[in-house]
TORKOL-4160 file (C-alpha; in steps of 0.2 Angstrom, whole numbers, padded with zeros to 4 digits, m for minus):
378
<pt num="1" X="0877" Y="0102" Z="0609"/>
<pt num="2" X="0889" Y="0120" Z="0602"/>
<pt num="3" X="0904" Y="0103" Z="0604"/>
<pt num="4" X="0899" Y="0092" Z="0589"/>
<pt num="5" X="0899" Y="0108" Z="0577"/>
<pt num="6" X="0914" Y="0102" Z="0571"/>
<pt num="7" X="0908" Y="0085" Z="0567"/>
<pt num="8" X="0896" Y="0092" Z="0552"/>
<pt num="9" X="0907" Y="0101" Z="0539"/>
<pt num="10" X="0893" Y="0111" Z="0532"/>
<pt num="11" X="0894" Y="0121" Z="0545"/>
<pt num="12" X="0910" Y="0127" Z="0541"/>
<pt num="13" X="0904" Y="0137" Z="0527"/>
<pt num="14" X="0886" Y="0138" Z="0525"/>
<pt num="15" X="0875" Y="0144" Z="0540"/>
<pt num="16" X="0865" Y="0127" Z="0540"/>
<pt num="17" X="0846" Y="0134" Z="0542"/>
<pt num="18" X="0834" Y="0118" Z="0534"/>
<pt num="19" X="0835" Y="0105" Z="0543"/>
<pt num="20" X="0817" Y="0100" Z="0540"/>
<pt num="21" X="0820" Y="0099" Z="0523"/>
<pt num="22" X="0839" Y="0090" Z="0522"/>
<pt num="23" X="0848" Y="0088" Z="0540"/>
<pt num="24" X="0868" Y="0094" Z="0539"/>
<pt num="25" X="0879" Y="0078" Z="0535"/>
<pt num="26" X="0889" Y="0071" Z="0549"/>
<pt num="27" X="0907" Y="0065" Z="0546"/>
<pt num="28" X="0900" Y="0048" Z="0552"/>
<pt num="29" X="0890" Y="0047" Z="0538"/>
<pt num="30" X="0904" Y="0046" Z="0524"/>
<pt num="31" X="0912" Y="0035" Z="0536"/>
<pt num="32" X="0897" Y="0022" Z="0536"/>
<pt num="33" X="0894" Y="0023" Z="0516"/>
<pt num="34" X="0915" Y="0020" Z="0515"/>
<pt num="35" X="0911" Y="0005" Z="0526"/>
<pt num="36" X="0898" Y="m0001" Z="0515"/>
<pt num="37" X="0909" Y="0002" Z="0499"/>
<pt num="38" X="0922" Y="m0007" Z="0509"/>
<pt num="39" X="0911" Y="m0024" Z="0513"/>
<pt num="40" X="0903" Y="m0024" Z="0493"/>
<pt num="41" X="0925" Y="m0024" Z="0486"/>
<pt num="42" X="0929" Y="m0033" Z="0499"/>
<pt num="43" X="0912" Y="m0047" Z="0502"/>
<pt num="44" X="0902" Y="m0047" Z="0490"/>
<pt num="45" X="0890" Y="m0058" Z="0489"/>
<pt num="46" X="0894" Y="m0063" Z="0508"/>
<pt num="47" X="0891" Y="m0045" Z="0513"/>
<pt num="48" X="0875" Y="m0048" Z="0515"/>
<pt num="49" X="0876" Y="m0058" Z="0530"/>
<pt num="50" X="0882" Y="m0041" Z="0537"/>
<pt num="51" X="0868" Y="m0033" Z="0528"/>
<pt num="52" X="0854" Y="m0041" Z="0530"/>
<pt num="53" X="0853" Y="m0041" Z="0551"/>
<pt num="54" X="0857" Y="m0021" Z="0550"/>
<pt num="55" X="0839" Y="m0018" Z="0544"/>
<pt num="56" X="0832" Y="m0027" Z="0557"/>
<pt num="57" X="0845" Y="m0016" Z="0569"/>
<pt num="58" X="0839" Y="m0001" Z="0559"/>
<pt num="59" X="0820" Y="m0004" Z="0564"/>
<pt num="60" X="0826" Y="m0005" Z="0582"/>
<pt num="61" X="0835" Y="0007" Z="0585"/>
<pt num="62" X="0822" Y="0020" Z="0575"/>
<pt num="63" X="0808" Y="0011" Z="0588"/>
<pt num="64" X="0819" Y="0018" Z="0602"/>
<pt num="65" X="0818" Y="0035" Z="0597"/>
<pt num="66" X="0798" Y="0032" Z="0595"/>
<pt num="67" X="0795" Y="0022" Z="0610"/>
<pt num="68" X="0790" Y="0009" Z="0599"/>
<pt num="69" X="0795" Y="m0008" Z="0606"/>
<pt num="70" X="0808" Y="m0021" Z="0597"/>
<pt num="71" X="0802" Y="m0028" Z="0582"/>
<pt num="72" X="0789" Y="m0016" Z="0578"/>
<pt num="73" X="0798" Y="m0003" Z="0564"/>
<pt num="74" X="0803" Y="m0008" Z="0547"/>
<pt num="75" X="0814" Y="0001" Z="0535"/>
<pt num="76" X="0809" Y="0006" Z="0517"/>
<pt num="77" X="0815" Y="0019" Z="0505"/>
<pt num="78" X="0802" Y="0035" Z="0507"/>
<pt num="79" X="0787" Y="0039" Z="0517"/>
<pt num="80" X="0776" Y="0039" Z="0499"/>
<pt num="81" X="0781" Y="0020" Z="0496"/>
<pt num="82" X="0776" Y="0017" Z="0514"/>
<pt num="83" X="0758" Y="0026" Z="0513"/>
<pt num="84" X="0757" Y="0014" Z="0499"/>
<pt num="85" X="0761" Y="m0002" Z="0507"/>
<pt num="86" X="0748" Y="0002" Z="0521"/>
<pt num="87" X="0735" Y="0008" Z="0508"/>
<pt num="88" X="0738" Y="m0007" Z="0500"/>
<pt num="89" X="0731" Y="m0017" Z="0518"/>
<pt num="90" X="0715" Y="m0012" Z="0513"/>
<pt num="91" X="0700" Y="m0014" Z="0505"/>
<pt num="92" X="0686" Y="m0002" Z="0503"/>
<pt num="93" X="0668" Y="m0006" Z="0502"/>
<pt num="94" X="0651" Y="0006" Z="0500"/>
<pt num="95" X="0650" Y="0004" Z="0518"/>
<pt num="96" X="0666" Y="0010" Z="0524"/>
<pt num="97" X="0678" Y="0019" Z="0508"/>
<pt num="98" X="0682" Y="0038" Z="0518"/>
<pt num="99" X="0700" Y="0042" Z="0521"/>
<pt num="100" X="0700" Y="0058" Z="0529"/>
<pt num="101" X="0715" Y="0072" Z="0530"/>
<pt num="102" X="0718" Y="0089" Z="0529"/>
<pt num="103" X="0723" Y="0102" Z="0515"/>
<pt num="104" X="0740" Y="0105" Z="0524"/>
<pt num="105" X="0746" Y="0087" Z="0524"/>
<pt num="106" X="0761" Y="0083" Z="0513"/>
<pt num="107" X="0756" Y="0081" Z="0494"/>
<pt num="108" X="0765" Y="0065" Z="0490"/>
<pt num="109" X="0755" Y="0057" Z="0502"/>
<pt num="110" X="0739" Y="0067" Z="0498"/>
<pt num="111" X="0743" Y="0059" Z="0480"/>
<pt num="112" X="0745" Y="0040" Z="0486"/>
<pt num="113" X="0727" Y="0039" Z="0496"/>
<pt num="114" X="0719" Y="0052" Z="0483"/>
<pt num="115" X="0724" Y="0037" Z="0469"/>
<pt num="116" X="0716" Y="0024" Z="0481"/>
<pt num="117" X="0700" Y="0032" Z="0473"/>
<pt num="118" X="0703" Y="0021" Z="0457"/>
<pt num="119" X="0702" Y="0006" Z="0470"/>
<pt num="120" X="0683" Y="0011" Z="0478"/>
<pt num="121" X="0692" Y="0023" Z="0492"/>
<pt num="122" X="0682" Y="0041" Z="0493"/>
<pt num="123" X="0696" Y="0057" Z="0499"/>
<pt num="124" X="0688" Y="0070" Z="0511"/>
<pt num="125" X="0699" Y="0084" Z="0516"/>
<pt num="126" X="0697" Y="0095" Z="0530"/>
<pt num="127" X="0702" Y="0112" Z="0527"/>
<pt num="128" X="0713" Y="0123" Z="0537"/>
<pt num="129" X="0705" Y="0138" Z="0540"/>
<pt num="130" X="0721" Y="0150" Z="0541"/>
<pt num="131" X="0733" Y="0141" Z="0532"/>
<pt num="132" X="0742" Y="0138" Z="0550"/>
<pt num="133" X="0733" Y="0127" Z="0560"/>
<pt num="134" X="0721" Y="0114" Z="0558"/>
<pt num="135" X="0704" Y="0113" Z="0570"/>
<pt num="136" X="0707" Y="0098" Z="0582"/>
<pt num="137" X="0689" Y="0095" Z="0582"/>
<pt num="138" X="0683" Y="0100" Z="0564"/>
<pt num="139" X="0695" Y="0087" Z="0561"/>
<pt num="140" X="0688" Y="0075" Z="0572"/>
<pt num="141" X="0670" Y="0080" Z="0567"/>
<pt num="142" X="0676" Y="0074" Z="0550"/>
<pt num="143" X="0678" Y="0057" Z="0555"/>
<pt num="144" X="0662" Y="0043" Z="0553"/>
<pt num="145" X="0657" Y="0026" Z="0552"/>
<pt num="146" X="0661" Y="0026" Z="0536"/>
<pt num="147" X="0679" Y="0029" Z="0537"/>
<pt num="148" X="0693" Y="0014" Z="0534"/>
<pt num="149" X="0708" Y="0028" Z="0536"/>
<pt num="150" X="0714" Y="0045" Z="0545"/>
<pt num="151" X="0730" Y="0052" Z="0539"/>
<pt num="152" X="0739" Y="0064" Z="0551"/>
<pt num="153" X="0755" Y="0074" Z="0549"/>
<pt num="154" X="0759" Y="0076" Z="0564"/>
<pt num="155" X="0769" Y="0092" Z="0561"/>
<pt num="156" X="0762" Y="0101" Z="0546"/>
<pt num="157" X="0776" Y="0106" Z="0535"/>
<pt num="158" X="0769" Y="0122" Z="0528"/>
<pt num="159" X="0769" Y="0130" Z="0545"/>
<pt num="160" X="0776" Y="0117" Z="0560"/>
<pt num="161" X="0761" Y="0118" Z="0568"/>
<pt num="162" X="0760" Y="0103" Z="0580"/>
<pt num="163" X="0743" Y="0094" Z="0578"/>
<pt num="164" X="0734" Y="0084" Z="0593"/>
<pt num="165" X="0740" Y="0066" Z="0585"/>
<pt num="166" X="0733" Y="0057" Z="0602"/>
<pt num="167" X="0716" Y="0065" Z="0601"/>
<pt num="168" X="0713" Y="0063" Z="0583"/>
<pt num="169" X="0718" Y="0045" Z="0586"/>
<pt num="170" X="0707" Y="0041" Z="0598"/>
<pt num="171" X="0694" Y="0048" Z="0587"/>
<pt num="172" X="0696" Y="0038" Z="0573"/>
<pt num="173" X="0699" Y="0021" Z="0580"/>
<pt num="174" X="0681" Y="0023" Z="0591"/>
<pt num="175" X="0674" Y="0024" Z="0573"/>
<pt num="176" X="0685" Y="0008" Z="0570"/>
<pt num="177" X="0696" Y="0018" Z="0557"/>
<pt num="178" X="0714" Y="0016" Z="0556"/>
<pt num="179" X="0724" Y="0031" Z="0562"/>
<pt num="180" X="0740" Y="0033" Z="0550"/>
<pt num="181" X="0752" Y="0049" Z="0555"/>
<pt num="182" X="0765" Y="0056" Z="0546"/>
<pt num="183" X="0779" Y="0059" Z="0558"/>
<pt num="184" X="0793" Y="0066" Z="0546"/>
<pt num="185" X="0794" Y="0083" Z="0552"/>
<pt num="186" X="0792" Y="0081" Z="0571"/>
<pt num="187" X="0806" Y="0063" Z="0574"/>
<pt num="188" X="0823" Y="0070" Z="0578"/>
<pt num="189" X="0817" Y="0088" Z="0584"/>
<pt num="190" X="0800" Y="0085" Z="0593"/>
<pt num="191" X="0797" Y="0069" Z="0605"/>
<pt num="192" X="0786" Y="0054" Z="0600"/>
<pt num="193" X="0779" Y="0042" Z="0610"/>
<pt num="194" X="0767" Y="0029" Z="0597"/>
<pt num="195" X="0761" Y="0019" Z="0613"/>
<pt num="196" X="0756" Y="0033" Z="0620"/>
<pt num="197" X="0749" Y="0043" Z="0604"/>
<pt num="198" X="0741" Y="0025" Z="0600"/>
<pt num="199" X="0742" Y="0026" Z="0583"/>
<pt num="200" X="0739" Y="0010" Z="0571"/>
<pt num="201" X="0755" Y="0016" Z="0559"/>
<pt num="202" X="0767" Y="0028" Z="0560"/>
<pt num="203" X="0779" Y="0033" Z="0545"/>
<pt num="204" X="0793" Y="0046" Z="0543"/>
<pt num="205" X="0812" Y="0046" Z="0539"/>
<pt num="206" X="0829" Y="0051" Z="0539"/>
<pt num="207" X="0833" Y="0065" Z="0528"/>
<pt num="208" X="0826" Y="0079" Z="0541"/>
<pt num="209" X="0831" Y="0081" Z="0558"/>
<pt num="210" X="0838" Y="0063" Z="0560"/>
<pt num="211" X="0852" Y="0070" Z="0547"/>
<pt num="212" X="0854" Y="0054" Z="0540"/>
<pt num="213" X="0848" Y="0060" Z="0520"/>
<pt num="214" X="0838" Y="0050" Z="0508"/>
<pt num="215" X="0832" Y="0032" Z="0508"/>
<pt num="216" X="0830" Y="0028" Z="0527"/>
<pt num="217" X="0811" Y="0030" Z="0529"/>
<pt num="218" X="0803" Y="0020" Z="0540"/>
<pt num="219" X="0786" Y="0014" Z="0546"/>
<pt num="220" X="0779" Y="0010" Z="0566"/>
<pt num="221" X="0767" Y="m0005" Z="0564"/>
<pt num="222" X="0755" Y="m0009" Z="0581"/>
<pt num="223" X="0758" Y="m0026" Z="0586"/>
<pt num="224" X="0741" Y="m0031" Z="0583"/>
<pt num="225" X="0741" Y="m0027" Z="0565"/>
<pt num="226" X="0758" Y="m0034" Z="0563"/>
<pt num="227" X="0751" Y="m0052" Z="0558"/>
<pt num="228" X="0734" Y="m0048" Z="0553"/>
<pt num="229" X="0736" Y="m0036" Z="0540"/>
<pt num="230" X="0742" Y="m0041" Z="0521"/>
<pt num="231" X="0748" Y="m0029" Z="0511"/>
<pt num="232" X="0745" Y="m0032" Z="0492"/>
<pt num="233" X="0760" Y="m0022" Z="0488"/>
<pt num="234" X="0773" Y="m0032" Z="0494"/>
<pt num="235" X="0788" Y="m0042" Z="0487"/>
<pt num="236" X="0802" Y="m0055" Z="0492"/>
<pt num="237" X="0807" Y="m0050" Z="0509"/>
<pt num="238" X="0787" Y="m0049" Z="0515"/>
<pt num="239" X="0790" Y="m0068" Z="0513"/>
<pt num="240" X="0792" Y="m0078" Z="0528"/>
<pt num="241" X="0805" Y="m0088" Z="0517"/>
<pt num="242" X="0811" Y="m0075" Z="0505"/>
<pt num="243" X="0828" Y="m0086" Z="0499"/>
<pt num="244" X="0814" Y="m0102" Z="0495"/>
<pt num="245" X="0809" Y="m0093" Z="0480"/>
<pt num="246" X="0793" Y="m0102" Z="0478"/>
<pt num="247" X="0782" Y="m0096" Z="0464"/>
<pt num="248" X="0765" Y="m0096" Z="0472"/>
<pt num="249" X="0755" Y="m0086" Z="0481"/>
<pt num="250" X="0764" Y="m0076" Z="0495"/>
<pt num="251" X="0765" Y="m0084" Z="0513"/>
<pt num="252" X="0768" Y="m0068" Z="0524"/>
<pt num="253" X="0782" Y="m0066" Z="0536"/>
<pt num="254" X="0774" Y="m0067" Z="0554"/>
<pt num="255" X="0784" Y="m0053" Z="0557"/>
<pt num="256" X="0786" Y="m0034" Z="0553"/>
<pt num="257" X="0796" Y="m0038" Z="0538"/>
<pt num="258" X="0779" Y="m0044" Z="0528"/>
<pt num="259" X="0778" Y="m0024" Z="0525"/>
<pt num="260" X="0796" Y="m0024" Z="0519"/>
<pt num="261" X="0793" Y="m0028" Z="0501"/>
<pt num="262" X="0808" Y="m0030" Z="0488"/>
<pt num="263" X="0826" Y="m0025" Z="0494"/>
<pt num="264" X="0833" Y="m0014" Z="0505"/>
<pt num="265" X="0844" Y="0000" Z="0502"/>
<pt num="266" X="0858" Y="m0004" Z="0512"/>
<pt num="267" X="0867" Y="0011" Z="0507"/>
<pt num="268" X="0854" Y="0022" Z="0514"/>
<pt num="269" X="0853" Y="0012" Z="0528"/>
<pt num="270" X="0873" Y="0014" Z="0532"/>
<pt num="271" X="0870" Y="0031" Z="0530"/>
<pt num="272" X="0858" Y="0037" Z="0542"/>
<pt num="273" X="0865" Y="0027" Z="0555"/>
<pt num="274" X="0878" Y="0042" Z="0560"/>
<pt num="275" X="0864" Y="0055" Z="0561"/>
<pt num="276" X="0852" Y="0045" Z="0570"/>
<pt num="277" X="0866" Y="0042" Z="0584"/>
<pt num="278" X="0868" Y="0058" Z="0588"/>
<pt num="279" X="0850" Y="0061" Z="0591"/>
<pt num="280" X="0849" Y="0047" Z="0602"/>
<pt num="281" X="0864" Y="0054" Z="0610"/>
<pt num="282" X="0860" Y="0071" Z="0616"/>
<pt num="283" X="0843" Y="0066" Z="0617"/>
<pt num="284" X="0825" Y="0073" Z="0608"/>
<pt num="285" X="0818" Y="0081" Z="0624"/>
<pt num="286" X="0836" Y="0092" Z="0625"/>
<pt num="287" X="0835" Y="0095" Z="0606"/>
<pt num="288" X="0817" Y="0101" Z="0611"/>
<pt num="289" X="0819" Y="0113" Z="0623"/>
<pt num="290" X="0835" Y="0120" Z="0613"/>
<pt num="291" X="0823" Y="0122" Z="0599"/>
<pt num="292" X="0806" Y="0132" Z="0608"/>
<pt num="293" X="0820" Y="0144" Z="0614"/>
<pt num="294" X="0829" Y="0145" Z="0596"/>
<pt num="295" X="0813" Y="0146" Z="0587"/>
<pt num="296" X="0803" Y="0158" Z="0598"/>
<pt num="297" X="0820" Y="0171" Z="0596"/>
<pt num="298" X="0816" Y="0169" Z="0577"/>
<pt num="299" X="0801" Y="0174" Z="0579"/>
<pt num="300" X="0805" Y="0188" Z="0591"/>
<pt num="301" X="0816" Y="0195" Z="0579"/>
<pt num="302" X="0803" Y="0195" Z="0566"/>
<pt num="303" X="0791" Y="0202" Z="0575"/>
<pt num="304" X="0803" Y="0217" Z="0578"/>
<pt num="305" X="0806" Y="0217" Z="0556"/>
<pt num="306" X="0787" Y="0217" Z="0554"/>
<pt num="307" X="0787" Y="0200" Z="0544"/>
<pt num="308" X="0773" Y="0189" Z="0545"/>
<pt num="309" X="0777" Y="0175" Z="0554"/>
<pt num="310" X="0765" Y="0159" Z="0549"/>
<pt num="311" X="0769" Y="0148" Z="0563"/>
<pt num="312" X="0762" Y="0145" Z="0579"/>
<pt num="313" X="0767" Y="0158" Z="0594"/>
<pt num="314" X="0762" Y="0146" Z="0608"/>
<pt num="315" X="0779" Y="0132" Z="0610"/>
<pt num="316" X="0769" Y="0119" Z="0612"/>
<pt num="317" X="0760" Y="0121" Z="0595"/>
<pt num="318" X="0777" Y="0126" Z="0585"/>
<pt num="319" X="0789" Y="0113" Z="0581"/>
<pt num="320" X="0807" Y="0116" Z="0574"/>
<pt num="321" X="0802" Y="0126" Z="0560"/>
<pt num="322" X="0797" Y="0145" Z="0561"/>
<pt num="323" X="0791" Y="0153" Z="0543"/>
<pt num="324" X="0791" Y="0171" Z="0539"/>
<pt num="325" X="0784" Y="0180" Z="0525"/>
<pt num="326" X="0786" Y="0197" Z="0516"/>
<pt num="327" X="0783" Y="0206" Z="0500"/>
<pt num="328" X="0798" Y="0198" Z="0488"/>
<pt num="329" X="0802" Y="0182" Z="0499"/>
<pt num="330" X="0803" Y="0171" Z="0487"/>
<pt num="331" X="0815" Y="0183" Z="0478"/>
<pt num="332" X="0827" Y="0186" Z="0495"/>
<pt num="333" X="0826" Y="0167" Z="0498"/>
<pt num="334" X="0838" Y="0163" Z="0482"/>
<pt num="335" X="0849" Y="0178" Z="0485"/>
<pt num="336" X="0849" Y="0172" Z="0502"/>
<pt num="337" X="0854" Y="0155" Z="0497"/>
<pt num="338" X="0869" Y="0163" Z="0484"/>
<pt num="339" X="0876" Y="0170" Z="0502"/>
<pt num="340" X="0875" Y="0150" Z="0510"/>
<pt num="341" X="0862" Y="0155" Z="0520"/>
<pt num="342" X="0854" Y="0137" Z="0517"/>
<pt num="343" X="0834" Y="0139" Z="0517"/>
<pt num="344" X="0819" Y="0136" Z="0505"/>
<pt num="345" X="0804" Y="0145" Z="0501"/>
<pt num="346" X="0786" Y="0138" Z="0499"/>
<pt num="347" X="0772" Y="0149" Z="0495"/>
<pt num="348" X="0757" Y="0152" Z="0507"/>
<pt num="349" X="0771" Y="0149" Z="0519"/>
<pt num="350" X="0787" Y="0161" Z="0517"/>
<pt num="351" X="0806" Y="0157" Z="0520"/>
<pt num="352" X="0806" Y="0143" Z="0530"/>
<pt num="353" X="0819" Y="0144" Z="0546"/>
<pt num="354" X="0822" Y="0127" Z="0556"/>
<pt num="355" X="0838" Y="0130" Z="0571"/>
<pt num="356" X="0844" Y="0112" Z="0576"/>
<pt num="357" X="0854" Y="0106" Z="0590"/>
<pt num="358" X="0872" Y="0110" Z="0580"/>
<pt num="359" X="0863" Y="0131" Z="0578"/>
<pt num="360" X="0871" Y="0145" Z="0585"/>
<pt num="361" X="0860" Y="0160" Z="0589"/>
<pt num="362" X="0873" Y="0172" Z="0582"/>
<pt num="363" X="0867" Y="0160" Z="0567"/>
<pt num="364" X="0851" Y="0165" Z="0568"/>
<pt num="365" X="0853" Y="0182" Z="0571"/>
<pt num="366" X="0865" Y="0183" Z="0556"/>
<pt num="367" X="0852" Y="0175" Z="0543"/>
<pt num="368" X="0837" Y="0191" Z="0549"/>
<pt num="369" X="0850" Y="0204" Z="0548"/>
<pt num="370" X="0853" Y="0198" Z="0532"/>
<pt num="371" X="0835" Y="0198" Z="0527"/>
<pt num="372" X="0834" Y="0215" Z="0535"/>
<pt num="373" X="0845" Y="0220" Z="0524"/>
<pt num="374" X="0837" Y="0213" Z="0507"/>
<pt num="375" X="0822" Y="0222" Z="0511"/>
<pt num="376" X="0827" Y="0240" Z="0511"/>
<pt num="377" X="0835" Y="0235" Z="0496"/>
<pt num="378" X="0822" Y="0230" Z="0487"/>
């Protein structure tokens, strides 16, 4: 993995420390947006017979890192526009309106389904009760006869705590819910399996650990749902014969596309193809047993600074992220960014610290002897 440094020039002069918010840019991915550049001046119009079969590729080759089979994963521009799309496959009645999540899922999709009160939907939220970890089975307890949706970030963001996914599915579908996750932080650094999660939907993107930036999201449909369901927010590529044009009601695509909706962005979808190889590449399950032992080092060295560290202790409740907090964080976390130590700061969290498979652990070391040193300053 220390051999494909080279292929990420960030690296070269920042010490590259968030990937769960933006993943380094490989070389590979100027490359592919040149190549698109090149088929637009070169095709036009006829560039799209290149284009359009690459978002079909896309969904595959995403399903392979989710052990999703072919033809199940479509490709859309962010994870918000995707919780959309399946809130839009419902509709809510007296007898069944809950969606239920927790306080620590992302806001964006927090706002989507809290909106889908406007439509008869009724949001109940479980809280977290230290702002680390959500209770597997307050969450379940949560979950009724009465609920049409559960919403689960598999990873939270605020502390990379890894929730049980399979056992908070389970519960909602035997209530006949439909069990959504939120995949973004965990794909790229954690290992997924959506057979064996048995999720109804499963979203998340690119511009994280797959290091293939913005634009690339995607979304896991189970086969079952795939011709049954009909999402109201949709457009021309949801059609099963989007170049017909006919101006009627829509006749869905008997495929995954009829979540698709309007055009693709094909210049996202270059992009991420360079990140997404390398994953596939070196492999998650390597990725994730390089990032326990990064990530439980962080947190050693913490421990040894006296910060607190809001993120899970145990490995297999910690995904790639480790946050550490301290009196003037947010402060040290711009100073720290001025020095290209690349990081953010989120509050009730700390400094957020994510080591991926191109991090070194004289990086890591170097990024808390740096904030060691900010604090007997301040």
């Amino acid at each position: 993995m220390a051999r494909v440094r080279d292929d990420f020039p960030t690296l070269a002069h920042s010490t590259h420390l968030i990937s769960h918010s933006l993943g380094a840019m490989p070389k590979g991915g100027y490359e592919r947006l040149k190549a698109f550049g090149d088929a637009w001046v070169n095709q036009s119009i006829e560039a799209w017979r290149e284009w359009l079969p690459m978002v079909r590729r896309t969904g595959d080759e995403i399903a392979g890192l989710i052990g999703a089979p072919a033809g199940t994963v479509a490709v859309h521009q962010n994870v918000s526009s995707w919780m959309g799309i399946i809130a839009s496959c419902l509709t809510y009645t007296p007898e069944r309106n809950r969606v239920v999540y927790t306080d620590m899922n992302f806001p964006s999709v927090h706002y989507v389904w809290k909106e889908q009160e406007r439509l008869g939907a009724r949001v109940d939220i479980v809280r977290s009760d230290d702002r680390i970890t959500v209770d597997t089975q307050k969450f379940i307890d949560a979950i009724d006869d009465r609920t049409a949706a559960v919403v689960v970030e598999l990873v939270l963001f605020r502390s990379g705590y890894i929730q049980d996914a399979k056992a908070i599915c389970r519960a909602a579908q035997a209530k006949g819910a439909l069990a959504i996750i939120d995949a973004y932080q965990a794909v790229g650094t954690v290992p997924v399996d959506v057979v064996d999660i048995d999720c109804d939907f499963l979203t998340g993107g690119s511009v994280k650990w797959l290091c293939g930036g913005p634009g690339a999201a995607y979304c896991y449909v189970k086969q079952e749902h795939i011709r049954r369901m009909e999402p109201y927010l949709c457009g021309w590529f949801s059609h099963e014969a989007p170049f017909g044009f006919v101006f009627d009601r829509i006749r869905y695509s008997k495929d995954v596309s009829r979540f698709l909706g309007g055009t693709p962005s094909i210049p996202a979808i270059y992009a991420s193809a360079a990140g997404r190889s390398y994953i596939r590449d070196i492999g998650i399950r390597r990725i994730r047993e390089k990032s326990i032992r990064q990530t439980g080092l962080l947190i050693e060295m913490a421990d040894d600074l006296g910060l607190k560290v809001n993120t899970p202790r145990h490995p297999s409740q910690r995904g790639g992220m480790v946050c550490v907090d301290f009196p003037g964080a947010e402060e040290a976390h711009r100073r720290l960014l001025k020095r290209r130590f690349l990081l953010d700061y989120r509050p009730r969290c700390g400094i957020r610290l994510s080591p991926h498979f191109y991090t070194t652990d004289a990086e890591l070391e170097a990024v808390m002897k740096e904030i060691s040193r900010l604090r007997r300053a301040t």
